[in-house]
VOGUVEX-134283 format. One record per residue (C-alpha): x negated, z, y negated. Coordinates in steps of 0.5 Angstrom, whole numbers, plus 500, padded with zeros to 3 digits. Layout:
N
XZY ...
//
This chain:
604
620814292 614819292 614820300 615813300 608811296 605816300 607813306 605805304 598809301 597810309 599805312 594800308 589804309 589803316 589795315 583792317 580785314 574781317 572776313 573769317 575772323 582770326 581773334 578779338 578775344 572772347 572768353 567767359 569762364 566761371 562754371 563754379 571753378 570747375 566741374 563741367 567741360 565738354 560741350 557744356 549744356 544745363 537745365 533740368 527738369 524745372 523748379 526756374 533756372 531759366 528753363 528745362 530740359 538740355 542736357 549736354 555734357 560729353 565723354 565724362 557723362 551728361 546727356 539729353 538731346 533729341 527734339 527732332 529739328 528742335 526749334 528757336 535757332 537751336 534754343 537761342 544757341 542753348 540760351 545763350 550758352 547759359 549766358 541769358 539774353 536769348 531765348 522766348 521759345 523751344 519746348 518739344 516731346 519731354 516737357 521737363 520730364 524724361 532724362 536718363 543716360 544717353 542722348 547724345 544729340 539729334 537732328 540738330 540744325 543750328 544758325 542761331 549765331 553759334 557759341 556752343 550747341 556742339 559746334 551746330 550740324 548733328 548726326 553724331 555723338 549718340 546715333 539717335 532713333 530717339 527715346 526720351 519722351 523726345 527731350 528737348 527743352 527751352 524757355 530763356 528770356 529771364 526777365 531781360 537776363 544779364 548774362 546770367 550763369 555763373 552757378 546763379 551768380 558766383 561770376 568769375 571771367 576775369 578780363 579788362 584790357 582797355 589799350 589804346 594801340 595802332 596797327 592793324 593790317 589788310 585792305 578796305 573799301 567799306 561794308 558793314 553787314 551786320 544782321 540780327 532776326 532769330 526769331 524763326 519765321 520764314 515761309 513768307 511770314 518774316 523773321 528770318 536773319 543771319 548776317 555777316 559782313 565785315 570790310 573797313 575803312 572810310 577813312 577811319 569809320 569817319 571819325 564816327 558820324 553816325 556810320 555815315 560813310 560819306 554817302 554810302 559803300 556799305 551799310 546795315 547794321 542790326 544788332 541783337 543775336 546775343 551781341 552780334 558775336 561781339 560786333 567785330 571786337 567792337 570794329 577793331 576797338 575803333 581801330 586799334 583802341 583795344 579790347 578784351 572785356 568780359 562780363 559776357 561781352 560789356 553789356 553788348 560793347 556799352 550798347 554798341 558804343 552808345 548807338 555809334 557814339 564812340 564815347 570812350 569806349 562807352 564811358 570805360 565799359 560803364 566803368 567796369 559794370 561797378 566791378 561786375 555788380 558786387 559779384 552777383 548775389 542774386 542782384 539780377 545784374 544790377 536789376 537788369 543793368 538799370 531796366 537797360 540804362 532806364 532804356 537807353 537814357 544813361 543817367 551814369 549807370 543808372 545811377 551806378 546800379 541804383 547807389 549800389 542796391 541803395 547801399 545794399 538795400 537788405 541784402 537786395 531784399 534777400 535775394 531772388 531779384 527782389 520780388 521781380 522789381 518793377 515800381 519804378 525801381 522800388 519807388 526810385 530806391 525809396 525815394 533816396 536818402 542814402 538808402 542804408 537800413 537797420 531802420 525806417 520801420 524795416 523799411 516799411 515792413 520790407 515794403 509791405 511784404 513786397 506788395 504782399 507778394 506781389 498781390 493784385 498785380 499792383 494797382 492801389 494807387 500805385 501801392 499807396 504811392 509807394 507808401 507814401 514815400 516811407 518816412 513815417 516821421 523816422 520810425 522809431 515811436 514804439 513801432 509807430 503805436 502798434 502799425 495799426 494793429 500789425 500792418 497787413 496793409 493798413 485797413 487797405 490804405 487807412 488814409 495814408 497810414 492815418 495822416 502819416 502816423 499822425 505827421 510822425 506824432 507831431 514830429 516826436 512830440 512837439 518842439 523844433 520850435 513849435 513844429 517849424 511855425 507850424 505851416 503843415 511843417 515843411 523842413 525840407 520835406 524828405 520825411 523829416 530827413 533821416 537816412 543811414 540807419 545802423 541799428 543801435 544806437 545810431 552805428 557802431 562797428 570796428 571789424 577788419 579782424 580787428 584792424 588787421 590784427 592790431 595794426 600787424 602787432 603794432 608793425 612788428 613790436 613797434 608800438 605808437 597807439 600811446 607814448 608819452 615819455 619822462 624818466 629822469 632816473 626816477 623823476 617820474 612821468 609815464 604813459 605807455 599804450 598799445 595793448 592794441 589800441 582799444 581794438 581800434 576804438 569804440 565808444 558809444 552814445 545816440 539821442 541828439 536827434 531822432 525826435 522822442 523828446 530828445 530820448 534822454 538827451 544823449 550824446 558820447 562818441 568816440 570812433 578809431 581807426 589811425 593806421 599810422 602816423 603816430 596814432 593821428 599826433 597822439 590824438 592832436 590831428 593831422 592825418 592825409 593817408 591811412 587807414 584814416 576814420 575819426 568819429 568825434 563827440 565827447 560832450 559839447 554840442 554847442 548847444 544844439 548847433 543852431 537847430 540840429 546838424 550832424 551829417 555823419 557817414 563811414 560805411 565801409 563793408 567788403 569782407 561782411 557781405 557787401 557795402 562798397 563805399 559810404 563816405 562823410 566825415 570833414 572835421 570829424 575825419 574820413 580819409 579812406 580810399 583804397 583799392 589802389 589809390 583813389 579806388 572805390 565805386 565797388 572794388 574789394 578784394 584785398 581791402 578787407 573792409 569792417 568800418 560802420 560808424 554811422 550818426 544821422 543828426 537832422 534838423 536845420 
//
């Protein structure tokens, strides 16, 4: 009896009661799937995507809302709908221009805490005294924006089940109340709060220091109005070692965990942000997930949004985010060797049209900064010539160009030995190191069509790549090739180095793709998995060895559109991890990759 008290004293003490909530759940679905839903909110009336005038979809029709009552607790609830941050104010009296159709909506009184403006207080569907020059309106915090509307950024919801399960149950003897501000100003000038508050248990909070429940019965927590939604799933992951993630809800569960310091559930959040970051075409999400990462001191996920819009540079240069760039995120990306461009003058060029735009809000130092960490000495020579003629920002900062160009002159005229002697000369200086170029001639490409064709007719026909046979009817040797074969292979030739005086100094290389066994024993080499990359040098590079060191990359481009792996070669070999084997640093639906040969010789 008595191990049998013991044993139930246990087990209530890991049981779990949370004050009005039935489910952990939360789910984000994609705008862009369907047509509109009840309930459903969009701006109008605005040139950004981050303000207008609210317009509420029900019974089939679109429809405005009244500004009676309208305030910062309503628009943070439209905010936040729209998957922003929150909201920076709410515009009254048809802002955004008069609407059309019904309005549905008026005297609207909400918390600030609700998911949806339909679930707030209201008259009813369409009982209004209202005419629409009293269209309400909002302005969403775009510059903090991660949760972001899937029409801006082709977002799917797809759910991660991180699973680590134990029982749940009732009981508790510890308060959490959780507050956040609205941003409403109370008759006594502060901010006026919402809270709830959620019952636990000592015992299982302890694990987590930074509760502090050995001093105290109840604590407050504050958290920001977007994430206090998610605060209960974050309480039941410490008890149960479960949660349903969505791209609504990761951001707020990594800050969660980070604040409380349960590690785990932060290390695995910071994992799937690399699943969420190829989805946004816009490149808002890995702008603001690094500006977030900057602020809360995690190196990893920094890292993680800077390799991806590294590795992605022109098509980052392409998108709505990349004028909105801070300094520091620009300089941080040009100070990177493993920035993919077609070439350095792109870059240069890339960089002046952002400080174009971006006018007198950059200071000149800062401009000549950046400048300054172009590689002059890698832009091709023919387009260093003409920089003082084309460049919209060379009589602004004549020194910087002046002395560059002159160190990138030098570089293409003057022998390694010459140059190595010389003490302005410093090889390990990052100007003198070339970066992932994929202009010709530097790279070449095998296109996923390719492969999947040549691959599937050599599966289905039984083809090596080249067999090798003897027929003794005839006494006669033969050699039989796949027709495919050729699909999988490309040939193409680079100057030894970048330097000029190396131009006529060329180089003939050879690129396949092996699929099979069979592919890898007819070239003489070993292969560990498939699909596995060779790129390799047809004429000697003896000569060369003890002045120019090849640093090779595979770049492997998801379906034409985004980079999601860079890898090096090892014995001219590059074995290619999958989606379901090693996994990629960004996932790719389906494996279907085009292959970039890159060559980047530097000197040692």
């Amino acid at each position: 009896m008595l191990a049998n008290g013991i044993t139930l004293s246990l087990w209530l003490l890991l049981l779990l009661h949370i004050s009005g909530t039935d489910s952990m759940k939360f789910s984000l679905f994609s705008e862009s799937s369907r047509g509109a839903k009840e309930g459903e909110v969009r701006l109008a009336g605005s040139k950004t995507s981050s303000e207008g005038r609210v317009e509420i979809y029900h019974d089939g029709t679109w429809g405005t809302v009244c500004d009676d009552g309208w305030d910062l607790a309503e628009a943070q609830v439209v905010c936040r709908q729209l998957r922003f941050l929150g909201a920076k104010s709410a515009v009254n009296g048809g802002t955004y221009g008069e609407g059309s159709g019904p309005i549905w909506l008026d005297e609207v009184n909400c918390n600030g805490t609700e998911s949806d403006l339909s679930t707030c207080v209201f008259k009813d569907w369409a009982v209004t005294d209202c005419t629409h020059k009293e269209d309400a309106g909002v302005v969403c915090k775009s510059s903090e924006r991660f949760l972001l509307k899937d029409t801006d950024m082709n977002i799917s919801d797809t759910g991660y089940m991180l699973d680590h399960s134990l029982a749940l149950g009732d009981g508790c003897d510890f308060q959490i109340v959780v507050q956040s501000t609205t941003g409403n100003k109370q008759l006594d000038g502060t901010l006026e709060t919402v809270q709830t508050t959620i019952c636990a248990h000592k015992m299982i909070l302890s694990r987590f220091p930074l509760f502090n429940t050995s001093e105290e019965n109840t604590i407050s927590v504050h958290v920001s109005l977007s994430c206090q939604p998610y605060f209960t799933s974050f309480i039941r992951y410490i008890y149960t070692r479960k949660a349903d993630v969505t791209f609504s809800s990761a951001q707020c569960l990594h800050q969660m965990a980070s604040k409380f310091g349960v590690k785990q559930l932060m290390e695995d959040t910071g994992r799937l942000f690399s699943k969420f970051l190829p989805q946004d075409v816009t490149f808002h999400t890995p702008v603001s997930l690094y500006e977030y990462s900057v602020e809360t001191g995690d190196f990893l996920l920094k890292e993680n949004c800077l390799q991806y819009m590294a590795w992605n540079y022109q098509n980052l240069t392409q998108s709505p985010a990349w004028s909105h760039l801070s300094v520091k995120l620009l300089g941080a990306l040009l100070s990177r060797s493993d920035l993919v461009v077609s070439d350095e003058y792109f870059l240069l060029v890339s960089l002046e049209e952002w400080i174009s735009q971006r006018g007198n809000l950059i200071s000149l130092e800062s401009q000549a900064d950046l400048l300054k960490l172009i590689r002059f000495p890698m832009i091709p020579a023919e387009k260093l010539y003409e920089l003082q003629f084309n460049s919209t920002l060379y009589n602004a900062h004549q020194d910087v160009y002046g002395s560059n160009i002159l160190k990138a002159f030098q570089f293409n005229v003057l022998l390694f030995s010459t140059l190595k002697n010389n003490p302005v000369f410093k090889k390990d200086e990052d100007d003198y190191q070339a970066r992932i170029y994929t202009a010709t001639p530097w790279a070449a490409t095998i296109d996923r069509s390719a492969v999947k064709q040549s691959s599937g007719s050599q599966s289905r026909r039984n083809y090596p790549a080249i067999n090798y046979g003897y027929d003794y009817r005839y006494n006669y040797r033969y050699t039989t090739v796949s027709p495919y074969r050729h699909l999988r292979q490309k040939s193409f030739s680079t100057p030894v180095h970048n330097s000029l005086i190396f131009k006529t100094n060329v180089i003939q290389w050879e690129a396949n793709i092996f699929m099979s066994q069979s592919d890898c024993s007819n070239r003489g080499v070993r292969c560990e998995s498939f699909p596995t990359a060779r790129l390799t040098a047809q004429n000697s590079l003896r000569q060369y060895q003890s002045s120019i060191r090849f640093s090779n990359q595979l770049l492997l481009r998801c379906q034409g559109k985004y980079i999601c792996q860079v890898q090096d070669f090892k014995n001219d070999l590059s074995h290619i991890s999958t989606n379901g084997s090693q996994g990629l640093p960004y996932p790719c639906p389906d494996g279907q990759y085009d292959y970039q040969f890159v060559v980047i010789p530097n000197y040692i």
